[in-house]
Structures are given as structure tokens and as C-alpha cells.
PLY file of the C-alpha trace (Angstrom):
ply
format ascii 1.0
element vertex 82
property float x
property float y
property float z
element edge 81
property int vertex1
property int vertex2
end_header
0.00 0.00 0.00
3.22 2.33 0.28
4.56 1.51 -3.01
0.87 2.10 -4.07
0.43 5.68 -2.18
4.00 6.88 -3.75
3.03 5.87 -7.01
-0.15 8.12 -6.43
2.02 10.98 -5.24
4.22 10.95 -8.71
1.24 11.20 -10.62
-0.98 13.63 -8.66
0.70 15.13 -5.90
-0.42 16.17 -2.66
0.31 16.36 1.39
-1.65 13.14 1.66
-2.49 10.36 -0.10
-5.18 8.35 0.65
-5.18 4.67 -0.38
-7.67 1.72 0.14
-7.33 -2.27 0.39
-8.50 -5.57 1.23
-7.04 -8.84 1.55
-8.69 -12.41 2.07
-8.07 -15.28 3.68
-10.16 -18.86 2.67
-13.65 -16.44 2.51
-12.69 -14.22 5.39
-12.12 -10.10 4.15
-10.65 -7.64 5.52
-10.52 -4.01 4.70
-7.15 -1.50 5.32
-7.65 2.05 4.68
-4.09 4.24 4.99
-3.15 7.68 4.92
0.27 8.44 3.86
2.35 11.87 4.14
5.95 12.68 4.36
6.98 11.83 1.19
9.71 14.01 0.62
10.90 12.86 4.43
13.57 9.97 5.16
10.76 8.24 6.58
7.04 8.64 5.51
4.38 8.02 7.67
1.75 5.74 7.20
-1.54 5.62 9.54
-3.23 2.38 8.83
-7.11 1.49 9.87
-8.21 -2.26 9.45
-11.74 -3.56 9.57
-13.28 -6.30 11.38
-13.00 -9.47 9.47
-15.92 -9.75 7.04
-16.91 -13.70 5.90
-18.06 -14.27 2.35
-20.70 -16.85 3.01
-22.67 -14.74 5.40
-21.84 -10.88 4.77
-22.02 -11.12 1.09
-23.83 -8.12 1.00
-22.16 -6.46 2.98
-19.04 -6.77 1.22
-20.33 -5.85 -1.85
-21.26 -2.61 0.05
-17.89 -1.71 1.00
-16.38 -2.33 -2.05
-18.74 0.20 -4.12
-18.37 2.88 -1.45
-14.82 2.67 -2.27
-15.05 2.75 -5.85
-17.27 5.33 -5.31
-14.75 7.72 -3.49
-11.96 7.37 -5.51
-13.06 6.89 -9.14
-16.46 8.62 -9.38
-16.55 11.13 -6.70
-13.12 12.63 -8.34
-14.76 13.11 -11.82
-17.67 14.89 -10.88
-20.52 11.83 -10.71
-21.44 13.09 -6.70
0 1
1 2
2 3
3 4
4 5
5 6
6 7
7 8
8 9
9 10
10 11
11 12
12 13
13 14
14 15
15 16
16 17
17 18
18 19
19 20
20 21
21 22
22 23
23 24
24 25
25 26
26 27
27 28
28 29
29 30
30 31
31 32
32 33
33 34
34 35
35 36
36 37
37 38
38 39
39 40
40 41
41 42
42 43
43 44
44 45
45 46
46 47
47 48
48 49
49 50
50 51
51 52
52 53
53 54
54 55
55 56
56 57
57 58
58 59
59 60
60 61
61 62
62 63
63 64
64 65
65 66
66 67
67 68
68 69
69 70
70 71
71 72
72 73
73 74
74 75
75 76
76 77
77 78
78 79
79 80
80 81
């Protein structure tokens, strides 16, 4: 999610970029949302927020759910579709 947030800041810089994710384990999700600033620093910082574990077989929906509110924020949000 660094690598992902510094590729972010070559292409649109700012003081912060934010940058979503998710990983899964068997049908278990979980969600990581991360702020990261001090680029230009020897260290950046990085303040990371996980979600509760989410399973596939019972919080389908759910999933689903946080997945377009994402989408939402960072592709159509930016382009004027609020």
C-alpha cells in the first residue's frame, strides 16, 4: 500500500495520499484504509485502519457494500458523478 500511495504521489501530488485495500483469507475479508504523508521525508508516515474481518458466506452483502463505497470515493466522486 506504500509503493501504491508513492506511485499516487508521482502522478498527482499532494500532502496526503489516501489509499484503500482488502485482503482475504479462505472467505474471510478484511478491509485496510491508509493515509500516507511525508513523502519528501527519510521516513514517511503511514496511519493504517483495518476492519473487522468480514466472511463471504454470510456478509455477502455487505461486502459488496464496501467495495462500491470505495469505488465510489476514488473513481467517481473525483470526476464529478457526486
Amino acid at each position: 500500500m506504500l509503493v501504491a500511495a508513492w506511485l499516487n504521489q508521482q502522478h498527482q501530488p499532494k500532502t496526503e495520499q489516501e489509499i484503500f485495500g482488502c485482503y482475504t483469507i479462505s472467505d474471510t475479508w478484511t478491509f485496510v484504509h491508509s493515509i500516507v504523508s511525508g513523502f519528501e521525508d527519510d521516513y514517511p508516515l503511514m496511519v493504517t485502519e483495518i476492519s473487522r474481518k468480514y466472511t463471504q458466506k454470510t456478509e455477502a452483502e455487505t461486502i459488496f457494500q464496501i467495495l462500491k463505497s470505495i469505488v465510489w470515493l476514488k473513481v467517481c466522486v473525483p470526476f464529478g458523478f457526486a
